[in-house]
C-alpha positions as CSV (number, residue, x, y, z in Angstrom):
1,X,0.0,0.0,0.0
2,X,1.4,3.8,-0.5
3,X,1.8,5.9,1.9
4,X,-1.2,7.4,3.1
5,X,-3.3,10.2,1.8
6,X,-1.0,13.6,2.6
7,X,-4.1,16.2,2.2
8,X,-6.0,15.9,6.1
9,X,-9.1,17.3,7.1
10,X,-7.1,20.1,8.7
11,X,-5.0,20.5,5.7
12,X,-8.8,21.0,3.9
13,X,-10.4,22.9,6.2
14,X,-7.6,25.2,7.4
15,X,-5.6,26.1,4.1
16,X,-5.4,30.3,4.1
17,X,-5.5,32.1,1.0
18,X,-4.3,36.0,0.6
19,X,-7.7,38.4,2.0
20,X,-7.1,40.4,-1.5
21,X,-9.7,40.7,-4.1
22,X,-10.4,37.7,-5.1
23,X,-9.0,35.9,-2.5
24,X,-10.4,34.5,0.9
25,X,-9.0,33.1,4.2
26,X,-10.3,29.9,5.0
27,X,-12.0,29.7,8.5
28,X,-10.5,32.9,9.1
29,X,-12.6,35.6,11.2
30,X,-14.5,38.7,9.1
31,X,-13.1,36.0,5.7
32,X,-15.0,34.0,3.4
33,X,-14.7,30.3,2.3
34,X,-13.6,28.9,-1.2
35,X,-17.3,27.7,-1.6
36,X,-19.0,28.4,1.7
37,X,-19.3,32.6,2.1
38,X,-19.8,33.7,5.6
39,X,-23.4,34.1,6.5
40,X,-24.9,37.7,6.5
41,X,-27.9,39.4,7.0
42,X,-28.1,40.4,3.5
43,X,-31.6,40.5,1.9
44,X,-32.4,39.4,-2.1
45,X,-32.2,36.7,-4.7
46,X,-30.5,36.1,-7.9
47,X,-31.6,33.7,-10.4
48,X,-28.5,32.3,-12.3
49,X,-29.5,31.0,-15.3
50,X,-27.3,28.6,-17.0
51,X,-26.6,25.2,-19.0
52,X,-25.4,22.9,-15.9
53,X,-27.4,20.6,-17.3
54,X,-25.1,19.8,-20.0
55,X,-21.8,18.6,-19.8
56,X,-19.4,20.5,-20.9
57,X,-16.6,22.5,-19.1
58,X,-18.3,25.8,-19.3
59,X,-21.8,24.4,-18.9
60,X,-20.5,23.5,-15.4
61,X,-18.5,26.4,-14.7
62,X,-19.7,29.7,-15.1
63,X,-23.2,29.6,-13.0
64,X,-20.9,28.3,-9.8
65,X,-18.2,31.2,-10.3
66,X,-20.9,34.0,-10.6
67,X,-22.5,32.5,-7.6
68,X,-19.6,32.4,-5.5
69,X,-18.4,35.8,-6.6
70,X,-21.9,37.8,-6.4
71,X,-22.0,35.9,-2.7
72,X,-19.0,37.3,-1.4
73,X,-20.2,40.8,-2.5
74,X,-24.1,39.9,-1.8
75,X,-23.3,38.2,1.6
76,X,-26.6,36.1,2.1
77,X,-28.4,37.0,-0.5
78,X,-30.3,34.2,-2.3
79,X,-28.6,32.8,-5.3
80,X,-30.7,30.4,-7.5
81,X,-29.3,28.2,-9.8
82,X,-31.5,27.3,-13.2
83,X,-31.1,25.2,-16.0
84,X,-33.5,24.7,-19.0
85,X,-34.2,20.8,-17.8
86,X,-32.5,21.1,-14.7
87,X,-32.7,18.3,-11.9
88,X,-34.7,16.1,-14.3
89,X,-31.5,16.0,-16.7
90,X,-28.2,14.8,-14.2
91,X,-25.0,14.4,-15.4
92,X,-21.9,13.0,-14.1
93,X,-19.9,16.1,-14.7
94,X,-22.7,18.1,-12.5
95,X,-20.9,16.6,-9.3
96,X,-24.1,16.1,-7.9
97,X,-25.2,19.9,-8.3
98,X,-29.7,20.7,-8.0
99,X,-30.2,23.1,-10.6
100,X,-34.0,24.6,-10.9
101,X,-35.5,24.0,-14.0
102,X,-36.9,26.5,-16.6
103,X,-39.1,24.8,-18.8
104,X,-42.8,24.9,-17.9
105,X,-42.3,27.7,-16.0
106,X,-43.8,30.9,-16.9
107,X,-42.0,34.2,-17.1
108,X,-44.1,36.1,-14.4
109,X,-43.2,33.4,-11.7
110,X,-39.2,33.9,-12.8
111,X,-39.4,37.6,-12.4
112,X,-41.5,37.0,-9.2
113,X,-39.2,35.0,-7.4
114,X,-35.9,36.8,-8.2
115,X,-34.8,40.2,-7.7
116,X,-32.4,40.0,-10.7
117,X,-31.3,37.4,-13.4
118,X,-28.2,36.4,-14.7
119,X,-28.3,34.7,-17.8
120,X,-24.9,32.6,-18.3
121,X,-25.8,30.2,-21.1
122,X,-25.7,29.9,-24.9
123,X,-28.6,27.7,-24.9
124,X,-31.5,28.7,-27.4
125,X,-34.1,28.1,-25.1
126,X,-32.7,30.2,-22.1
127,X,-32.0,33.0,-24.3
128,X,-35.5,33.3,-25.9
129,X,-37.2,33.1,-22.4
130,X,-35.1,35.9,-20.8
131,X,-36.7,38.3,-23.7
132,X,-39.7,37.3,-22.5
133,X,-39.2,38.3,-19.1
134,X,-41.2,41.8,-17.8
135,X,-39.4,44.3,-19.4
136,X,-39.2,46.5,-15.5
137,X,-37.0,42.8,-14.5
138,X,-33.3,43.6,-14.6
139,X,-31.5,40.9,-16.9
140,X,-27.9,40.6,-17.4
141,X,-26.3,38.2,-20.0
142,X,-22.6,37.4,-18.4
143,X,-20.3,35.7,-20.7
144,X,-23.0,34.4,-23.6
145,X,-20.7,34.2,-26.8
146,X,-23.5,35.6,-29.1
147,X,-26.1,38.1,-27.4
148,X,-29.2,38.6,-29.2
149,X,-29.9,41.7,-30.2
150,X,-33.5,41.7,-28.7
151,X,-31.9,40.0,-25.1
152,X,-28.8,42.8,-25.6
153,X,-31.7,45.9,-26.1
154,X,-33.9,44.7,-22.6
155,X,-30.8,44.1,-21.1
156,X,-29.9,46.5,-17.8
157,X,-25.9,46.2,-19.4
158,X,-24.4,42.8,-21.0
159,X,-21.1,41.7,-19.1
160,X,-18.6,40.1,-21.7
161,X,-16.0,38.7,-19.4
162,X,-15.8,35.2,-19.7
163,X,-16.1,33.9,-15.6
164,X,-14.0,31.0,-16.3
165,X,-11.5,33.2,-15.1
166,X,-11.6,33.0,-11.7
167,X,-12.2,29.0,-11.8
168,X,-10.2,28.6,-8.7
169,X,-12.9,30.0,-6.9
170,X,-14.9,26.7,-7.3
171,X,-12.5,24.3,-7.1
172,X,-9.8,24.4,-4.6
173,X,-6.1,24.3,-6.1
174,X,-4.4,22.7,-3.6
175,X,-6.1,20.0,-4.5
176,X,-5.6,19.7,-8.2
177,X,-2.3,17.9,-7.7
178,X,-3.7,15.2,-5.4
179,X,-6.6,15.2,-8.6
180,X,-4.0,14.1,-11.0
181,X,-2.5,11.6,-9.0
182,X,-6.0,10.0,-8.5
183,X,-6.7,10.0,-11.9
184,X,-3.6,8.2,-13.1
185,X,-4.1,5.5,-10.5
186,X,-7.8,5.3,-12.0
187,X,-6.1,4.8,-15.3
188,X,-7.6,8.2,-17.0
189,X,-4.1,9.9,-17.2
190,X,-0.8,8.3,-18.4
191,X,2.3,8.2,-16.2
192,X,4.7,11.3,-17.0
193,X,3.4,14.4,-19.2
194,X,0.7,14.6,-21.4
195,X,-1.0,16.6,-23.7
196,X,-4.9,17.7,-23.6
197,X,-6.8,18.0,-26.8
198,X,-10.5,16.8,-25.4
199,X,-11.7,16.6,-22.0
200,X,-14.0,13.5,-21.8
201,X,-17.2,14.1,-21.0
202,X,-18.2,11.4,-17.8
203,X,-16.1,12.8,-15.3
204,X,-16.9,15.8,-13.0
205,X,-15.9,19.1,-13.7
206,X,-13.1,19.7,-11.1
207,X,-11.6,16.6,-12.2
208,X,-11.4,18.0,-15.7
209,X,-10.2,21.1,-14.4
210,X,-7.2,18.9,-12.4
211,X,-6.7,17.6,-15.8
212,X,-5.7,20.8,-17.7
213,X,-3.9,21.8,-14.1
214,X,-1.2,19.1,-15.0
215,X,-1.5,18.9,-18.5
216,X,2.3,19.9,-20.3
217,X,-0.1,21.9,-23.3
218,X,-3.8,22.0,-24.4
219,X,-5.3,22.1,-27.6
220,X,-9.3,23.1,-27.9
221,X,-11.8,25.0,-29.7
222,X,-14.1,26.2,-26.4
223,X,-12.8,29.8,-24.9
224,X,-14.0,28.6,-21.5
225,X,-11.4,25.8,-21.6
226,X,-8.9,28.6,-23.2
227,X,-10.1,31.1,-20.0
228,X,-9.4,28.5,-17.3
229,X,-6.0,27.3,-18.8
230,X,-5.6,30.7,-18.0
231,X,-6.0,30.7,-15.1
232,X,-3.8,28.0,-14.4
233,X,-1.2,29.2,-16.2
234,X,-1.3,26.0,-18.5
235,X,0.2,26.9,-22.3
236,X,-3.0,26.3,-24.4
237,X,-4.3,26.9,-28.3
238,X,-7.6,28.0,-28.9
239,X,-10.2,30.7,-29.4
240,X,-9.0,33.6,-27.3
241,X,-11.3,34.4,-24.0
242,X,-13.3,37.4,-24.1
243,X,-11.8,40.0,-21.7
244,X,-9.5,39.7,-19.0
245,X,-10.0,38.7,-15.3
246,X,-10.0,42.3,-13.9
247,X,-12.5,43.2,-16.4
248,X,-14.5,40.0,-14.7
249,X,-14.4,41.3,-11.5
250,X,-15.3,44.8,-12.7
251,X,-18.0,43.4,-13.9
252,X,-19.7,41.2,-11.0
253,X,-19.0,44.6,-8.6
254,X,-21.0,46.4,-10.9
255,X,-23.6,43.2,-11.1
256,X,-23.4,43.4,-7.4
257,X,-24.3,47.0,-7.1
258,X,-27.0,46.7,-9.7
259,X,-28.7,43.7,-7.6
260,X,-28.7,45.8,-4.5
261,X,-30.2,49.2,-6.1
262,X,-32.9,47.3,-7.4
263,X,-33.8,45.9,-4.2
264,X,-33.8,49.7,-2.8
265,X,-36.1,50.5,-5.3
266,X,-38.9,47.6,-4.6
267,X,-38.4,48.5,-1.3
268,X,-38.8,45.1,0.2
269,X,-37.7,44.1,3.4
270,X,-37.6,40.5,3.3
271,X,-35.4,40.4,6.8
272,X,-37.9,38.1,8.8
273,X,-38.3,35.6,6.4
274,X,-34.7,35.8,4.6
275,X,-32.9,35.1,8.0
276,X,-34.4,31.6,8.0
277,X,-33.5,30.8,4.6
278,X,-30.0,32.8,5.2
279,X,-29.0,30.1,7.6
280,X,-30.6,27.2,6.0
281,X,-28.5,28.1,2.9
282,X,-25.3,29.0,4.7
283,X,-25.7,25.2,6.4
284,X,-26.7,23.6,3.3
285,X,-23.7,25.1,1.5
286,X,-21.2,24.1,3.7
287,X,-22.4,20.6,4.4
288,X,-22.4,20.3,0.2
289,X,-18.8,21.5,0.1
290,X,-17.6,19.5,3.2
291,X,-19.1,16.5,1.5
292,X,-17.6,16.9,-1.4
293,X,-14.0,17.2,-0.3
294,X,-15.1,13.7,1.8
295,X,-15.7,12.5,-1.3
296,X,-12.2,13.0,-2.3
297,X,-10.5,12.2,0.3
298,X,-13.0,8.9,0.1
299,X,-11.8,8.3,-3.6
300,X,-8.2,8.1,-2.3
301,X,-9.1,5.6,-0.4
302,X,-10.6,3.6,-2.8
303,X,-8.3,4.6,-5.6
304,X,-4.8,3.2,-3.8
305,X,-6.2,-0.2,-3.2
306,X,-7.7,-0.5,-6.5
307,X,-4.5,0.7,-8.4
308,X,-2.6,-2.0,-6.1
309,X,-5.6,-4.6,-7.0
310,X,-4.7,-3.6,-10.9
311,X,-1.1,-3.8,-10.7
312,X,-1.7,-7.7,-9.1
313,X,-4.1,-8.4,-11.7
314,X,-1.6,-7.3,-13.8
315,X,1.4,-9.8,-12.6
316,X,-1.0,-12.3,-12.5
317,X,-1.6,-12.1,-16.0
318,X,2.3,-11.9,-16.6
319,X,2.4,-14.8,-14.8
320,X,0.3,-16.9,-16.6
321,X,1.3,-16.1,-19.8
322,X,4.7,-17.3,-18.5
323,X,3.2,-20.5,-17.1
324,X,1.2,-20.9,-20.5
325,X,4.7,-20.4,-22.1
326,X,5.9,-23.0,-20.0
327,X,3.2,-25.6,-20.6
328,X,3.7,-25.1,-24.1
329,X,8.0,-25.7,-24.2
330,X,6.7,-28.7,-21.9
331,X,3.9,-30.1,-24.8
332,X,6.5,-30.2,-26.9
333,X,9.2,-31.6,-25.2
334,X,6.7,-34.5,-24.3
335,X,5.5,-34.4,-28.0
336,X,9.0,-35.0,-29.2
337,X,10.2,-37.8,-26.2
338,X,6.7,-39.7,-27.4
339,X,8.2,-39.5,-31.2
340,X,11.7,-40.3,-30.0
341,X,10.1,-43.5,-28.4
342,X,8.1,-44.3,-30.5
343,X,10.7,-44.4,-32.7
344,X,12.9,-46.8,-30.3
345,X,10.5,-49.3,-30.0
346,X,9.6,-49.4,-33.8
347,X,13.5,-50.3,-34.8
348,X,13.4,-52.4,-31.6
349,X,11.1,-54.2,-33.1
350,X,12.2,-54.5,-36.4
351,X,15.8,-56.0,-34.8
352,X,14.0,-58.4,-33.2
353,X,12.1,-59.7,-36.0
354,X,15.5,-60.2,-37.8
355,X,16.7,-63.4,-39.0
356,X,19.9,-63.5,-37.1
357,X,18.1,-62.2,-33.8
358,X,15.1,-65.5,-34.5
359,X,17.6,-68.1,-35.7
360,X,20.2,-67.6,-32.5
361,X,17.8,-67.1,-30.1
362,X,17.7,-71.0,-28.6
363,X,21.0,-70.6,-28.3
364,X,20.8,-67.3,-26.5
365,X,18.5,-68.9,-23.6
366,X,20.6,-71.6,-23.4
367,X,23.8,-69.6,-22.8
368,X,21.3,-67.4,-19.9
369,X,20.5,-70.4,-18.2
370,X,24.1,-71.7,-17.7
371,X,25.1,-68.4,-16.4
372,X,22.0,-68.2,-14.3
């Protein structure tokens, strides 16, 4: 077995990061966790549109970045995230996250139960409803590729700065190295570099992240990938990201101060029955992100004895293709002793039935009995 797994539960829960923008303290007073933001008695509710109910990188990344960010400037505030099929539609690469779904939904129940949307995803049918929404509903497109020019004109400004910047803030780095090695023991990355030109589809996001994290280059055609190799500082080839991450965080501040001057201006007080759900969130949110680090630390677990179970299966196999080897070089030996016999007893035979060997032969047992 190898040694044991190095990243504890205090190495988890009590990693610090810089208090700069853009960077929290873990379990540090007045700071704010990677995924679990400190609870406030903020007031509101964003609905986060996106496509987490597809698979792919972006699908998974965006909503979770502009909810982490818009939380640590919108401390307790109520972030929703949607999806055009939502829960009905799970994926693997959704690590397990509810989204709310759109469809059958009608527009005055959106706008009813949010104070403000974001609308993160390229999908058809998520753009096409946001139009529909009640014109006096702020909407904000954040990192859609192609804006439609009737979403872009009912639009309260449309942010361009793709979010998969700041993917660290859903995904712990630290842990990205322990990622890799898990994934090579599972058999999903080779031993020694590699390079990335697809990320497959059936694993969940962080772990695709963790694969561009170690990867030596990465090729792609999707700007989100492009944005988070970024990030990681990982040399990649692709479509260039739109904008840059200070113009992201430009950006969600100016998201931010848009969500609280609406709320100012419906002049709702929600405080009595926000509290509850304040708490109820904060709880729910850090028991989600508390189980999913269990979850890897519970992968190592399985992941060491399996890779040891693999490597025996492996000698096993060695060994009997060397034993197969060895029954074959001992066929054939016997094959060829049965011949060589064979042979022996044929001219053995044939001496016998000789003349000289048939006519002598009284005389032979009668020269073995005097001697005997």
């Amino acid at each position: 077995m190898r040694a044991q797994f190095s990243v504890t539960w205090a190495t988890l829960i009590g990693l610090t990061r810089s208090a700069e923008h853009g960077r929290y303290r873990w379990g540090s007073p007045g700071g704010y966790s990677l995924a679990v933001p400190a609870p406030s008695t903020g007031v509101g509710a964003v609905a986060i549109w996106t496509s987490a109910d597809q698979p792919g990188l972006g699908d998974q990344l965006l909503g979770r970045v502009i909810q982490q960010e818009l939380l640590t400037r919108l401390p307790g505030w109520r972030m929703t995230l949607c999806s055009p099929d939502g829960w009905r539609r799970p994926f693997v690469a959704d690590g397990g996250l509810v989204t709310e779904p759109l469809r059958d939904r009608a527009p005055s129940e959106l706008t009813a139960s949010a104070t403000l949307t974001v609308v993160c995803s390229d999908d058809p049918f998520t753009l096409d409803l946001a139009t529909r929404l009640d014109p006096a509903h702020p909407v904000v497109p954040f990192g859609v590729r192609d804006v439609p020019a009737v979403l872009a004109a009912r639009s309260a400004f449309v942010a361009e700065a793709d979010p998969a910047f700041l993917a660290e803030r859903v995904v712990a780095i630290d842990t990205l190295p322990v990622r890799v090695t898990q994934l090579r023991q599972l058999g999903e990355l080779p031993d020694g570099d590699y390079d990335v030109s697809e990320l497959p589809g059936n694993i969940v996001f962080e772990d695709r992240i963790a694969m561009l994290s170690g990867a030596r280059s990465v090729t792609t055609d999707d700007s989100h990938v492009t944005a988070v190799c970024a990030a990681l500082g990982v040399p990649c080839e692709g479509p260039a990201p739109t904008g840059t991450p200070d113009d992201l965080r430009d950006e969600l501040d100016r998201l931010a101060a848009l969500a609280e001057k609406t709320l100012a201006e419906q002049g709702s007080d929600l405080g009595s029955r926000m509290a509850v759900l304040e708490h109820e969130n904060h709880a729910l949110r850090q028991a989600h992100w508390h189980l999913r680090q269990r979850m890897l630390v519970e992968r190592q677990r399985l992941a060491e004895p399996l890779a040891e179970t693999w490597r025996e299966r492996d000698q096993a196999v060695d060994e009997a293709a060397e034993l197969k080897a060895s029954n074959r070089e001992l066929t054939r030996q016997n094959e060829e002793l049965a011949a060589r016999l064979a042979h022996v007893e044929s001219e053995l035979a044939n001496w016998r039935n000789t003349k000289l060997v048939r006519w002598t032969r009284p005389l032979r047992d009668a020269y073995g009995k005097a001697r005997g």
